[in-house]
C-alpha positions as CSV (number, residue, x, y, z in Angstrom):
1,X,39.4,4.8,-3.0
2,X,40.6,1.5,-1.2
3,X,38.3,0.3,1.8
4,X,39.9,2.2,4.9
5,X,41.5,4.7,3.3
6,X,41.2,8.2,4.5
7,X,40.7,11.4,2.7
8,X,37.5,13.0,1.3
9,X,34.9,11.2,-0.3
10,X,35.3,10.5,-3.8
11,X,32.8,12.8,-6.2
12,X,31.0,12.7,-9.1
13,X,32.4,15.0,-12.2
14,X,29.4,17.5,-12.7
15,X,29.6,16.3,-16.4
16,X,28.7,13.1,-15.8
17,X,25.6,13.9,-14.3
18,X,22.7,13.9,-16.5
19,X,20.6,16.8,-17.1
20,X,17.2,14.9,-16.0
21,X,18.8,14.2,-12.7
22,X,18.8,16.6,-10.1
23,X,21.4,16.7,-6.7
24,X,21.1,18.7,-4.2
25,X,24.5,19.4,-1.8
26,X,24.1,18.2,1.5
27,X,22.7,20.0,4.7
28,X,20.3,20.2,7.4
29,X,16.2,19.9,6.6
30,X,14.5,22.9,6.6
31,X,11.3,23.0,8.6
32,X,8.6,21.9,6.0
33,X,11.3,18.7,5.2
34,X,11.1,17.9,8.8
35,X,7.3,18.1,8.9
36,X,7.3,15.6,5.9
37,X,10.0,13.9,7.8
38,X,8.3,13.4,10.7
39,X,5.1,12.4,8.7
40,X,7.2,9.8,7.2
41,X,8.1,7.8,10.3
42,X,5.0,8.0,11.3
43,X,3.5,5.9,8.2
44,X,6.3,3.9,7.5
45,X,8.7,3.2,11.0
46,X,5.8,3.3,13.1
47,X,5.4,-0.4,13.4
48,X,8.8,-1.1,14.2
49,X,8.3,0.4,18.1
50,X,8.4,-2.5,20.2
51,X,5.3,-2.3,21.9
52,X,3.7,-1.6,18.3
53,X,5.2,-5.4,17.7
54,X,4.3,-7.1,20.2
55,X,0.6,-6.0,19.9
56,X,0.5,-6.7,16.2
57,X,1.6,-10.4,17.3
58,X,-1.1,-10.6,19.8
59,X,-3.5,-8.8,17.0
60,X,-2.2,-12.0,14.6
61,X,-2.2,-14.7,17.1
62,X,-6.1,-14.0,18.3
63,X,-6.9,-14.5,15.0
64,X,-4.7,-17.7,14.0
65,X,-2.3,-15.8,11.7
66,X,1.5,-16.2,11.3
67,X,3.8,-13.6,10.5
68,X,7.2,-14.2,9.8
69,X,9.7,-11.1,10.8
70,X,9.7,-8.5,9.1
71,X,5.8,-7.9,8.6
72,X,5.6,-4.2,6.1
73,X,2.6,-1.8,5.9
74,X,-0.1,-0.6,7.8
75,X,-1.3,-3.9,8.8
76,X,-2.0,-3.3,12.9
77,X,-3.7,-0.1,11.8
78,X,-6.1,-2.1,9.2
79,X,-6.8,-4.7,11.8
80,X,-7.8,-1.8,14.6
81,X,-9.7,0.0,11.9
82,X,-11.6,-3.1,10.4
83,X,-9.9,-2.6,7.0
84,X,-7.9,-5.4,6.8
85,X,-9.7,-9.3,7.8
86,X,-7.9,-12.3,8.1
87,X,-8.8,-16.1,8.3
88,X,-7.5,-18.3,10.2
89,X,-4.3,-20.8,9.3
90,X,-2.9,-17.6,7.2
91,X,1.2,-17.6,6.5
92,X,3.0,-14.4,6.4
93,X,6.1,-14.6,4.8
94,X,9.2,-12.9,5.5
95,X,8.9,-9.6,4.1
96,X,5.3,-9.7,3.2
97,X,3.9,-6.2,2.2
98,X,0.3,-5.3,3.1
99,X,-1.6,-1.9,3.3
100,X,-4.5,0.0,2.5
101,X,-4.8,3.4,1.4
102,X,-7.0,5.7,2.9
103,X,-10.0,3.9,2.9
104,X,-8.9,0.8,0.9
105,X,-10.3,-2.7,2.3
106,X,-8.6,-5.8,2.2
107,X,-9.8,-9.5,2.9
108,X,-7.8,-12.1,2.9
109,X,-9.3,-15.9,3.6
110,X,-7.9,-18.9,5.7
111,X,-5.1,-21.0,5.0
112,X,-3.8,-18.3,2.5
113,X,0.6,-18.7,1.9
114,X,2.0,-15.2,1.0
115,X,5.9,-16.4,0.2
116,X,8.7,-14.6,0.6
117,X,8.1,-10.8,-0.7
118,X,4.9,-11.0,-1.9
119,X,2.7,-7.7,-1.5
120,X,-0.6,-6.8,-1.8
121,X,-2.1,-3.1,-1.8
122,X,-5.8,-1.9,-1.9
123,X,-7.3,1.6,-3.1
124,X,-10.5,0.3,-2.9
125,X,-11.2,-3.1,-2.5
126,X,-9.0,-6.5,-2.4
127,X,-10.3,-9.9,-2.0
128,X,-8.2,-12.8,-1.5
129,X,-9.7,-16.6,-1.3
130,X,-9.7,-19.4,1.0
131,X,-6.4,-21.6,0.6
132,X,-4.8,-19.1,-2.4
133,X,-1.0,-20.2,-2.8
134,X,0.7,-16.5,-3.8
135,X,4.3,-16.6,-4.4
136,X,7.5,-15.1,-3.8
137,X,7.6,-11.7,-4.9
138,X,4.0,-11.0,-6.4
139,X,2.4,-7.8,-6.4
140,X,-1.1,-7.6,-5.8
141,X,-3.3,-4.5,-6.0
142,X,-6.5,-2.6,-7.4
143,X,-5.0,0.7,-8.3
144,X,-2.6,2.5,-10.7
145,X,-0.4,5.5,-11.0
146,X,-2.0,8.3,-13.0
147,X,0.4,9.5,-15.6
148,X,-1.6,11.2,-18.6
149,X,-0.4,14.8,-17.4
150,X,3.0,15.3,-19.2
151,X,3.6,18.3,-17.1
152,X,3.1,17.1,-13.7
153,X,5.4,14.9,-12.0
154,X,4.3,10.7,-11.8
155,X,4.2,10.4,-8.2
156,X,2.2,14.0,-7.7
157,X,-0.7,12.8,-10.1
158,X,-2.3,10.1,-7.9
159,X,-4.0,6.9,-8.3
160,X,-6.9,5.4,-10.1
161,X,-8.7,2.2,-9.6
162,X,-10.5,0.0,-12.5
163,X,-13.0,-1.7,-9.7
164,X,-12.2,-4.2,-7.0
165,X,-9.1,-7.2,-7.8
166,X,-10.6,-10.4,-6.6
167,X,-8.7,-13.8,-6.1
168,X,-11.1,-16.4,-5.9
169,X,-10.1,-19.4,-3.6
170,X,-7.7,-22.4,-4.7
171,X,-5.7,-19.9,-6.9
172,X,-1.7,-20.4,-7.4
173,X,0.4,-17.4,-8.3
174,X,3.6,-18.2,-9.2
175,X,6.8,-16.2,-8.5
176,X,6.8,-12.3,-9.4
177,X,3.1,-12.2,-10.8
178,X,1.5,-9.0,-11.4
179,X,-2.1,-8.7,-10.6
180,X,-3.3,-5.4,-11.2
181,X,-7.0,-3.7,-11.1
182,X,-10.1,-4.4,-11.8
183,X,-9.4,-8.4,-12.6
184,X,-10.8,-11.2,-11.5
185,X,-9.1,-14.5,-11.4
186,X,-11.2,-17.6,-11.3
187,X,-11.3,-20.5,-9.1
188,X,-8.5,-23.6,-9.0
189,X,-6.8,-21.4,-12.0
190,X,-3.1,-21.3,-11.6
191,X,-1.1,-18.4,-12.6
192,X,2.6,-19.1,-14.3
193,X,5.6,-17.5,-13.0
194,X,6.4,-13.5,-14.3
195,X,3.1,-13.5,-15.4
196,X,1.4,-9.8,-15.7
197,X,-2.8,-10.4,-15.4
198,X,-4.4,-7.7,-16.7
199,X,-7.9,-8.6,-17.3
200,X,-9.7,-12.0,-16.1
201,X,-9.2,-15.6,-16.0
202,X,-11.7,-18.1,-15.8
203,X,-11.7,-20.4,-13.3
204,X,-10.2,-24.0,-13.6
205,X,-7.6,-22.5,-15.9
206,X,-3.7,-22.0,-16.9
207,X,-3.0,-18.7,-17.7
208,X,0.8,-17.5,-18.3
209,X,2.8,-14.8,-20.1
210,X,2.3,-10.8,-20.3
211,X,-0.4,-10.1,-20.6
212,X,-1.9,-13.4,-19.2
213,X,-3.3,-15.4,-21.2
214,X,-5.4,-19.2,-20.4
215,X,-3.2,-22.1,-22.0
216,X,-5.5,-24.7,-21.2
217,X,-7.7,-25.8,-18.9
218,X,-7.9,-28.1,-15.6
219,X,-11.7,-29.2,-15.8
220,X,-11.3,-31.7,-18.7
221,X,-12.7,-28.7,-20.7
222,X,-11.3,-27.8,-24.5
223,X,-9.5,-24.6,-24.6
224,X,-10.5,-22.2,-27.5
């Protein structure tokens, strides 16, 4: 249908819709949909209230932290909590994501640049260096979707976590890594763009591809 034409809204042939795909007609919630509605809001539109703003920038400012807008997660609930620590001369990118789950930690160092859409999530335990360069769109975190139950859904199965994901300091991630758990990366190691790291890198190191893997070293060293 043209843009600003009238009439009803175009629909889909019932034919075309695939069988693993299921669509519900519209109406109004029942009452158990607006109790997970509500909880919804709560976890994820709660930091958009004003005054929930403007203490998160006081929360950021005391502690030398700047956030570009908009700043996603839990994060004023992690700092109020003591979940979530951050040094001093930290950049928050636009659309930064950061949260902990339940009672995941996080600590992130000084002078740490989180670029355009970069997140980082902790299960457990994160740990982020002084002076770490992380860039845009990289995904950080120390846990993973359970999936081995073929008869239960992916999202209703939970996490697991491998052990603690820790950053050293003087790190570079390039654009769209992937860090996931239980790895450690090394000191002054730099990270290639779309790389996937899925089990350590030493430090002073180049590691790219999926899975990472060192290309040479930065200490003068010989790579085997």
């Amino acid at each position: 249908m043209p843009v600003g034409a009238t009439g009803s809204t175009p629909r889909w042939p019932t034919e075309d819709i695939p069988g693993f795909v299921t669509v519900t007609g519209t109406g109004w919630p029942s009452r158990r949909e607006l109790r997970e509605r509500i909880r919804s809001l709560k976890r994820y539109e709660k930091g958009r209230l004003p005054w929930e703003r403007a203490l998160l920038r006081a929360a950021l400012l005391r502690r030398g932290v700047f956030a570009r807008r908009p700043l996603h997660g839990n994060v004023l609930d992690m700092l109020r909590t003591g979940q979530l620590m951050l040094g001093r001369g930290t950049f928050l990118g636009a659309n930064v994501h950061i949260r902990c789950e339940g009672d995941g930690r996080m600590l992130i160092g000084q002078d740490v640049t989180m670029n355009l859409g970069a997140s980082a999530s902790a299960e457990r335990h994160v740990t982020i260096g002084d002076h770490v360069l992380i860039g845009p769109g990289t995904y950080i975190t120390d846990g993973n979707h359970v999936f081995s139950d073929v008869d239960t859904p992916v999202p209703d199965q939970g996490m697991t976590c491998k052990g603690p994901t820790v950053i050293e300091d003087n790190v570079w991630l390039g654009a769209h890594v992937v860090v996931t758990s239980g790895v450690r990366i090394g000191r002054r190691s730099v990270v290639g763009a779309n790389s996937v790291v899925t089990r350590d890198i030493p430090p002073f190191c180049v590691a790219v591809g999926a899975p990472a893997r060192v290309c040479r070293r930065l200490d003068g060293r010989q790579h085997t």
